[in-house]
N, C-alpha and C positions, 0 to 999 in steps of 0.2 A: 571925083567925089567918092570915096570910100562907102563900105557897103558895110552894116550893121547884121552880126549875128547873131540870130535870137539861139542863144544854149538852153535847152533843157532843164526845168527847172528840176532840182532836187530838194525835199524837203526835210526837215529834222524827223521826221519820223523815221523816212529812207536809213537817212545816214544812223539812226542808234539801233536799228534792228539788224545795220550788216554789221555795225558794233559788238552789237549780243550774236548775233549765227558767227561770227569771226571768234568773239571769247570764246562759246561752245564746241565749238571744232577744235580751237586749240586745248580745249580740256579733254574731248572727247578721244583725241586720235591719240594720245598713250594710249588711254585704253581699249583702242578698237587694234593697236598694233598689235599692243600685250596678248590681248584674247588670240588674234589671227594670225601671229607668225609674223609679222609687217617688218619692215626695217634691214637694217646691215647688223652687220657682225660684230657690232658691240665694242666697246674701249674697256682697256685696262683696269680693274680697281684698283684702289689706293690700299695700300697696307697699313692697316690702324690697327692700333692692339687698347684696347680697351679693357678696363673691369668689372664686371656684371654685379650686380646688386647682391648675390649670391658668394659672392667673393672668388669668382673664378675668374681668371684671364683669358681675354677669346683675341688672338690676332686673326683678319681675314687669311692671308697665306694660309694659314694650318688648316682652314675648310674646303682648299680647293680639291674637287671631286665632289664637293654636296651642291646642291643647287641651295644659292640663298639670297635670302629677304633682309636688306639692310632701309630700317623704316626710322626717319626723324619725327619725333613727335612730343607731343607736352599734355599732363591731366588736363588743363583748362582749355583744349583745341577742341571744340565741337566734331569736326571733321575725326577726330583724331579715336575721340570717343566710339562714333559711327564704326568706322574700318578696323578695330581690333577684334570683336568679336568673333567678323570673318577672316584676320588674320590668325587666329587661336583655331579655330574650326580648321583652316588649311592646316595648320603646323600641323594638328595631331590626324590628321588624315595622310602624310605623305611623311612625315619624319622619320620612317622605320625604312620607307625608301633611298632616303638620300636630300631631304630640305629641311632647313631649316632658317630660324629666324631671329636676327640681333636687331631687338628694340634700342635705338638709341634716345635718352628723353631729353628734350631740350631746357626741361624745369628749374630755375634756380629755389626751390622752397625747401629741397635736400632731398637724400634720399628716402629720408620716413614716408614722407608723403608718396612720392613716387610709389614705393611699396605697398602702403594701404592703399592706396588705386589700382594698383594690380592685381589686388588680396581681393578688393570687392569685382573686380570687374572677371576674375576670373582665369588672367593670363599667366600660364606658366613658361611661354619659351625665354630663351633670355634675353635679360635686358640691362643695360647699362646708363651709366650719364654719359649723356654726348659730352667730348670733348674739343674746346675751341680746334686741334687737330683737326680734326675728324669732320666736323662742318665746312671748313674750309675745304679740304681734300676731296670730299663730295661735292660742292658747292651745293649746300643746301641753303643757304642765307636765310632770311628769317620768314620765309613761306613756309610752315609745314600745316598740313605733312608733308612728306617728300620722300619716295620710296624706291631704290634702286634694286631691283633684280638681277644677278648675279650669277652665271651661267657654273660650269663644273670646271672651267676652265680658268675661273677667275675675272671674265669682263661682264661688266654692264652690258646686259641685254636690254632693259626697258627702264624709262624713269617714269614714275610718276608724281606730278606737284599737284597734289589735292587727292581726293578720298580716291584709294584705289577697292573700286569694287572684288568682292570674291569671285563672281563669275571670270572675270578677267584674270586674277590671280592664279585659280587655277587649270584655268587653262592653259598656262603660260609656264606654271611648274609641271603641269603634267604634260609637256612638250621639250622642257629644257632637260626634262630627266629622260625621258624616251633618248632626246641628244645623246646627252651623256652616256647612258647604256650601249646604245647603238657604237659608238668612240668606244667605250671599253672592250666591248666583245669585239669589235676591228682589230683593236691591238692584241687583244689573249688570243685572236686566231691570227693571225700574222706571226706573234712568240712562238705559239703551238706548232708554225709552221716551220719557222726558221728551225724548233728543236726537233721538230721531226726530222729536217732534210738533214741536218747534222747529224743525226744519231744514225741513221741511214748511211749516210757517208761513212762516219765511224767503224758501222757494221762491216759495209762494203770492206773497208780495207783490213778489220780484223779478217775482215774471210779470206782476205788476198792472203797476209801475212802466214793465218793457216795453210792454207795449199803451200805455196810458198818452202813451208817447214814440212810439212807433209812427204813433198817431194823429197828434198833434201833427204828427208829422211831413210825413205825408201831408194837412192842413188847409194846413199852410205851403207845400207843394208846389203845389196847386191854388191860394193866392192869387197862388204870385209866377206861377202861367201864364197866372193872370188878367190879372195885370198887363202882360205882354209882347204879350197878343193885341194884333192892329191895331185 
């Protein structure tokens, strides 16, 4: 005769609260990575060349060496509203250092609109229409916002899909630039070093080549006085 096991009940309340602490962690840990340093070494960007509302051309390759902010977004995205003002506050806090920031808008209502949204809201880094490219290539799909951080090297450091808080953001460019700096001055002193020992060398063997002739010299002197004695 089989035995009957009583399981554990579990009830609806249980199950929609690990529901929600489950959602919340998956929103929260971009941003606790972004702030804290968290995670691996990032992927590749995609190489988009886009047009800025401004009428300039921004391909990502041409930025590499600035740390950057690649953010999908649309005027009517609440969320989207929220996090540009701390996006503008960072750009002009750190832009003279080496970040910056390509607004992509997801809007089809054109670009007028887009622009007087900017106009009132205040933002001046650039911005662009996203291009079906360009979403693809990110895989932003139609969650935004959606916000890829962009190291000096050219990879994805951090994503974030929904409001990327400032505190988070800059803590994350004022660590990717620390990077970056730290990488540059390696390699200017590595150059510096290589052209030191070179020149070094160089030296060395111009000195050799002087003694060298020096001697010579003074050998050729004593024959021809040999020669003239009586």
């Amino acid at each position: 005769m089989g035995t009957k096991r009583n399981w554990p009940g579990v009830s609806l309340e249980a199950v929609l609260w690990i529901a929600v602490l489950g959602f919340v962690g998956y929103r929260l840990w971009p941003q606790a990575a972004s702030a804290l340093g968290l995670g691996g070494g990032g992927t590749e960007a995609p190489d988009i060349r886009v047009e800025t509302l401004a009428g300039d051309t921004i391909a990502l390759r041409d930025l590499r060496g600035q740390v950057v902010l690649v953010n999908f977004w649309a005027t009517w995205c609440p969320p989207c509203r929220y996090e540009m003002p701390g996006f503008q506050r960072t750009y002009e806090r750190y832009r003279d250092r080496g970040f910056t920031i390509l607004g992509l808008s997801t809007d089809r209502a054109g670009r007028g609109t887009v622009q007087r949204f900017l106009d009132e809201m205040g933002i001046t880094y650039p911005v662009a229409v996203a291009t079906a490219e360009a979403i693809q290539l990110f895989g932003a799909g139609n969650l935004i916002p959606a916000s890829f951080l962009i190291d000096t090297e050219g990879r994805i450091r951090y994503t974030v899909k929904g409001v990327y808080t400032e505190t988070a953001l800059t803590r994350a460019v004022e660590r990717l630039l620390r990077e970056g700096g730290s990488k540059e001055s390696r390699t200017g002193t590595a150059v510096r070093s290589a052209s030191t020992a070179a020149g070094e060398s160089e030296s060395s063997r111009a000195h050799g080549r002087a003694s060298e002739t020096a001697t010579e010299g003074v050998r050729a002197g004593n024959e021809a006085g040999q020669e003239v004695e009586p």
